[in-house]
C-alpha positions, -999 to +999 in steps of 0.1 A: -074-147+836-092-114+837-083-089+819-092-051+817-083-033+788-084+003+783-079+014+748-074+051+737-099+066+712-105+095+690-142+108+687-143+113+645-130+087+619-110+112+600-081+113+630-093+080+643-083+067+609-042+073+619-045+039+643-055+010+621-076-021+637-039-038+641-029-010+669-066-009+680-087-041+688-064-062+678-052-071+710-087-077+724-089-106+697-055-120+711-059-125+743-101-136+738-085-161+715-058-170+740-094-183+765-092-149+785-121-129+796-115-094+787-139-059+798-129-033+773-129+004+791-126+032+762-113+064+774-140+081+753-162+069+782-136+074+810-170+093+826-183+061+839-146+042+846-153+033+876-189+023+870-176+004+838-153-016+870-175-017+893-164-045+918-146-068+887-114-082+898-084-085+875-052-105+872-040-077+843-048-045+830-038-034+795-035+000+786-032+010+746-017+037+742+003+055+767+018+081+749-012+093+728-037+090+759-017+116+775-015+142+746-043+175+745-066+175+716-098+195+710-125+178+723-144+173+688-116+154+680-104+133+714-115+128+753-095+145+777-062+130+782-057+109+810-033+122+839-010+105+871-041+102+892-055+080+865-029+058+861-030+052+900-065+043+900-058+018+870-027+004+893-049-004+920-068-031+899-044-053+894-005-061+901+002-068+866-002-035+844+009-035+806+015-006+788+010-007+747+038+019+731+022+028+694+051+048+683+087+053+689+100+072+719+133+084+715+138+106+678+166+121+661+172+158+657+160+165+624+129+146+639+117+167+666+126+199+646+102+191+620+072+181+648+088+194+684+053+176+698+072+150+693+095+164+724+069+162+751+060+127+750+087+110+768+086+137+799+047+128+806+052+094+801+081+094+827+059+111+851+023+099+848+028+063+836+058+049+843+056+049+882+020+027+875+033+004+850+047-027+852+054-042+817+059-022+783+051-035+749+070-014+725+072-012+685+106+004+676+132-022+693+158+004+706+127+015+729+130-016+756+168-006+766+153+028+770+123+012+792+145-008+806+171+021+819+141+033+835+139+004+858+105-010+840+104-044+819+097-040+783+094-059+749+095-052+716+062-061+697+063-057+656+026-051+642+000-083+638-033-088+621-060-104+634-062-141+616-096-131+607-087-107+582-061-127+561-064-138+529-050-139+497-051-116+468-034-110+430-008-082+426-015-063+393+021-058+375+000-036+350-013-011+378+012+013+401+019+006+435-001+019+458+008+042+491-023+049+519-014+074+543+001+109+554+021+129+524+038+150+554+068+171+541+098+144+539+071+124+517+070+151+493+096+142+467+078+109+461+045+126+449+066+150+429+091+126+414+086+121+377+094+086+374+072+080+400+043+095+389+043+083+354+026+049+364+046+035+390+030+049+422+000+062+435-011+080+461-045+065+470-074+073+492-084+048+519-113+025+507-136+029+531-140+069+525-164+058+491-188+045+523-209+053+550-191+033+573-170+065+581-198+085+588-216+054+610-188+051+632-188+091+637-227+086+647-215+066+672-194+083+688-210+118+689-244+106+692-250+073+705-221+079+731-229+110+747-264+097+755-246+063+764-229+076+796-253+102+799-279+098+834-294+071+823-266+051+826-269+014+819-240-015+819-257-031+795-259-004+767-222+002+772-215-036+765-237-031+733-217+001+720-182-017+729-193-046+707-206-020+677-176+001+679-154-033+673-176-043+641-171-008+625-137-007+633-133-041+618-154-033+585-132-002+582-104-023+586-117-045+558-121-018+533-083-002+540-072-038+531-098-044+502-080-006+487-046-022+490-052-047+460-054-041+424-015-027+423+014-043+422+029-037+459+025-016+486+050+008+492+059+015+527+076+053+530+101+071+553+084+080+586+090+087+620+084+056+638+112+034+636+098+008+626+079-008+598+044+006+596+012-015+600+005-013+563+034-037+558+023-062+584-014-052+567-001-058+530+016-092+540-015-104+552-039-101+520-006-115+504+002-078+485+042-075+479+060-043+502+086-021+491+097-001+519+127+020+530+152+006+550+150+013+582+185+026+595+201+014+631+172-018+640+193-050+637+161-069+646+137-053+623+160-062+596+154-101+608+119-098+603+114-101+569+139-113+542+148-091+512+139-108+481+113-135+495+090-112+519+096-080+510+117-056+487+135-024+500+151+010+485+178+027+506+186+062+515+152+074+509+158+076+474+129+081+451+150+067+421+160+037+441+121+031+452+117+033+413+143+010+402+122-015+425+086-010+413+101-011+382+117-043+388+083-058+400+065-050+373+095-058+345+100-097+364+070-118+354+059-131+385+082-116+409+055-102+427+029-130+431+062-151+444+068-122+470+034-117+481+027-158+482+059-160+507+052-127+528+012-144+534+029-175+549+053-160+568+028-135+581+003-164+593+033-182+608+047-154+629+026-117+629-008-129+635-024-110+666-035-144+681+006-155+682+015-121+691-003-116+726+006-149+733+042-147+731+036-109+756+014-133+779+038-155+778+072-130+781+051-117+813+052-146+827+086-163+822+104-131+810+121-151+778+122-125+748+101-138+717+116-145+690+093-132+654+111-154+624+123-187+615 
């Protein structure tokens, strides 16, 4: 088949950073790797869409992501969103239109009072995507009945890794876990819990910030880009920067997982997707041990990986329960090489991206839900 797909993307690393390879690229790899030709559109040159198309015909367009690609951002930061009239043109191309869903759609209360942004996404997805979509991939599992009520198909897609990328690695029972990411407010009590911060976790810096990979890939997209789609305006040269903007987001990729070893898990903290966060997925991978919360009211999720062999969880977001685990990990010789061992398997058996865009391909076109574990 042939395959557009339009991926969403922020103009400097340091917000680009938020949507790892695994929510990026990703899919790219699956369906090349699944024998389809794919032409990658970025909205960051959504100047020369229709030149990027020219006269290609497609059997399915991919869009990644819907939500996101609709939000206002300063223009340092992001390209203008995309609107209805957008989404009509993409609709045109091709009679099978997917629709990547990064985040969760529906939140609780306490949710969209701490971030009412949070409020606004459903409303423009209704109206500017929905009517031009056809199939939804979506990462919190309660989202396809929602979809679905909306009279569009819909699945529910966990987070994958490239097959590239895995690999084993050696947990450190001697060093703290580690956490990589966002220390928003309901994270707080885990920095300043005392048990916590006396050796069993640590809030750590991405990897790839000690390089210039960050600063390459900004380059890129401030200089390189404007002058790309710029009037002297060559197919060529965009294939060239497509292909460059992959390898850097790869190599950053690389150096996020190279900063997850030396520790003795992951830890994988409250948040407000519904779902596990690509760091587990990520973790599981290099064959690093997770502890993460529990997620509350996603009978599937809890399917995905088994407590004890895959992964270890606290409840109730409860820094002295998260404790009481890392402790545990680091107490039980070997209990974390065992975890991480199992977690590595399971990961290549069902949450690679190659297995995970075929079983979409594959729900498109027979409309049997996948199944992601033994």
């Amino acid at each position: 088949m042939k395959i557009l797909y339009v991926q969403h993307d922020m103009l400097v690393w340091a917000s680009a950073r938020q949507w790892s390879y695994t929510t990026h690229m990703a899919y790219v790899e699956g369906l090349r790797a699944a024998g389809h030709e794919v032409l990658v559109l970025f909205t960051s040159c959504w100047r020369r869409a229709r030149e990027i198309v020219g006269d290609h015909h497609f059997d399915q367009v991919w869009i990644n992501d819907v939500t996101h690609v609709l939000g206002q951002r300063p223009a340092w930061e992001a390209p203008a969103p995309l609107g209805e009239a957008d989404f009509a043109w993409l609709a045109t191309l091709a009679k099978v239109r997917v629709g990547i869903v990064m985040e969760t759609l529906h939140y609780d209360a306490a949710d969209y009072a701490e971030v009412p942004e949070l409020g606004r996404r459903v409303p423009l997805m209704q109206q500017a995507v929905l009517p031009h979509v056809t199939h939804f991939c979506v990462v919190d599992e309660n989202d396809v009945r929602h979809v679905e009520n909306w009279g569009a198909q819909a699945v529910w897609t966990p987070c994958h890794v490239p097959r590239r990328f895995f690999r084993s690695s050696q947990s450190d029972p001697s060093r703290p876990a580690v956490f990589i990411g966002s220390a928003y407010a309901r994270r707080a009590k885990y920095l300043q819990n005392p048990r916590l911060a006396a050796g069993l976790l640590e809030f750590r810096t991405s990897g790839e910030h000690a390089t210039e990979v960050p600063a390459m890939f900004d380059q890129l997209q401030n200089v390189v880009r404007p002058a790309l789609i710029g009037e002297a305006w060559h197919m060529a040269d965009y294939l060239r920067f497509v292909d460059m903007a992959q390898q850097l987001r790869a190599k950053l990729f690389d150096l996020f997982l190279d900063g997850l070893t030396g520790s003795v898990a992951t830890v994988n903290l409250p948040s407000f997707v519904k779902t596990y966060a690509g760091r587990v997925a990520e973790s599981m991978a290099i064959g690093q041990p997770v502890v993460s919360w529990r997620i509350p009211g996603r009978p599937q999720t809890a399917r995905l990986f088994r407590e004890g062999e895959h992964i270890l969880f606290f409840d109730g977001g409860d820094p002295e329960r998260l404790a009481d685990e890392l402790a545990r990990l680091q107490r039980e010789s070997g209990l974390a090489a065992r975890i991480g061992e199992r977690a590595l398997a399971n990961a290549r058996l069902h949450h690679s991206s190659e297995h995970r865009v075929a079983q979409i391909l594959a729900w498109i076109d027979t409309g049997l839900t996948p199944r992601h574990w033994d």
